[in-house]
N, C-alpha and C positions, 0 to 999 in steps of 0.2 A: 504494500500500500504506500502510494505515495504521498507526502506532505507537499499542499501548495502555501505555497509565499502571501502571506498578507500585506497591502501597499498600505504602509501608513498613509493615512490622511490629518492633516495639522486643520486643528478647530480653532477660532478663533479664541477661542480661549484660554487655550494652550501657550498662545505668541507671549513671545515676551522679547521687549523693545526698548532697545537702548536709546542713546542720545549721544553723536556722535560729532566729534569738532572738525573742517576738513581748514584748511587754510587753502586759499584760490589765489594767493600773491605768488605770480611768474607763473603759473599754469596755462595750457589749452584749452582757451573753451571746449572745445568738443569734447577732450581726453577726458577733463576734468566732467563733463556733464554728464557721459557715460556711467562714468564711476559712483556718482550721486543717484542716479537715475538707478542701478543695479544694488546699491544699498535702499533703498526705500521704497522698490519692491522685494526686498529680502531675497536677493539670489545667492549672495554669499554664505547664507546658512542651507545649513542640510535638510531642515526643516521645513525648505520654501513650495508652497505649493500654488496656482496661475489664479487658483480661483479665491484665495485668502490673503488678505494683508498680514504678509509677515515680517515686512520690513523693518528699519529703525529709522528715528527720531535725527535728522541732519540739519547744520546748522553748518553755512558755510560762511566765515568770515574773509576781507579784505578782498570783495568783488569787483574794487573799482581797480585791484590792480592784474587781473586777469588779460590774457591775450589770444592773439589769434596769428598764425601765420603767414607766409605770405603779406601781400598786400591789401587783403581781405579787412584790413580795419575803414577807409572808404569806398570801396566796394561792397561787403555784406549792408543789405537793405531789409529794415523788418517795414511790411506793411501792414496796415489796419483801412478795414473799409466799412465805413458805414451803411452802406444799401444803400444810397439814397446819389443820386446823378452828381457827380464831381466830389464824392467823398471817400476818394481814395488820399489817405496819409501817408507818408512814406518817411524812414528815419532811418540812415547809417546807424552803422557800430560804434562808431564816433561820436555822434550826438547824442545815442541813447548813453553811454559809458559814461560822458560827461553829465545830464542830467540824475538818471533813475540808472546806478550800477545795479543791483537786486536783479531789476527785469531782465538783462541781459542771462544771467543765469538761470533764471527761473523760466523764460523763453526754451530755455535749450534742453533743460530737463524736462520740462512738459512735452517737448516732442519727443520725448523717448520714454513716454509711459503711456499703458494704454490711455487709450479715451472712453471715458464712461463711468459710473459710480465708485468704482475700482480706483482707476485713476484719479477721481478728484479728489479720494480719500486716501490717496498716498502723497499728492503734493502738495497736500494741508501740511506734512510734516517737514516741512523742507522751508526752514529760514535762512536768509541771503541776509548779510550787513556790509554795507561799503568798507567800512572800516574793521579795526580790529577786534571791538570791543562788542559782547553781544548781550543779552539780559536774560540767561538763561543759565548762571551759575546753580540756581537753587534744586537743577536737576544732574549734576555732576556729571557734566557732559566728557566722553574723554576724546584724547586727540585721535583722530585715524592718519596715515601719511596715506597720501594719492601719489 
């Protein structure tokens, strides 16, 4: 008689979620987006399953001093369109970096996570601070190296 294999399945209630520090000063946007995007859907643990948040808790400080390759800093264009005849927006990497640093990374990991309930309840946990200082000591956030 043979024994089959049971596939664990991870319940939500099971996850258990850190709170992780990345530092983004001299990084690749992309590199770096990747890497955030694959911790907060939990792929680094063994426990990760497509259909459950199993990710952690990321907090990525000094976003305004993040980069990009190439000549890609006036060339990359984010646009936003309103619906509405002549309301297309259009902003470089450049302008957005110098106003709103956050967006720039939060743009990047949003398109590397699914889209739908799932996804908007894994990039609730992903906070971006321009600088290096963030307000989240009181969860003893620890350093990850990217």
């Amino acid at each position: 008689m043979q024994k089959t294999q049971k596939t664990h399945y991870t319940r939500p209630a099971e996850v258990n979620s850190q709170w992780l520090v990345v530092d983004a000063s001299g990084k690749v946007l992309g590199r770096l987006a990747s890497e955030v995007a694959k911790i907060l859907r939990g792929k680094h643990k063994p426990s990760f399953s497509t259909s459950v948040d199993t990710g952690d808790h990321v907090i990525v400080i000094n976003a305004s001093k993040v980069e990009l390759t190439g000549g890609k800093g006036s060339s990359k264009i984010y646009r936003q369109y309103s619906g509405y005849p002549g309301g297309l927006k259009e902003t470089t990497f450049d302008q957005l970096i110098r106003k709103h640093p956050e967006r720039v990374i939060e743009k990047a990991v949003w398109g590397m996570l699914p889209k739908g309930p799932l996804g908007r309840e894994q990039i609730k946990k992903l906070k971006v601070y321009a600088g290096p200082e963030h307000r989240h000591e009181a969860q003893k956030p620890v350093a990850h190296p990217i």
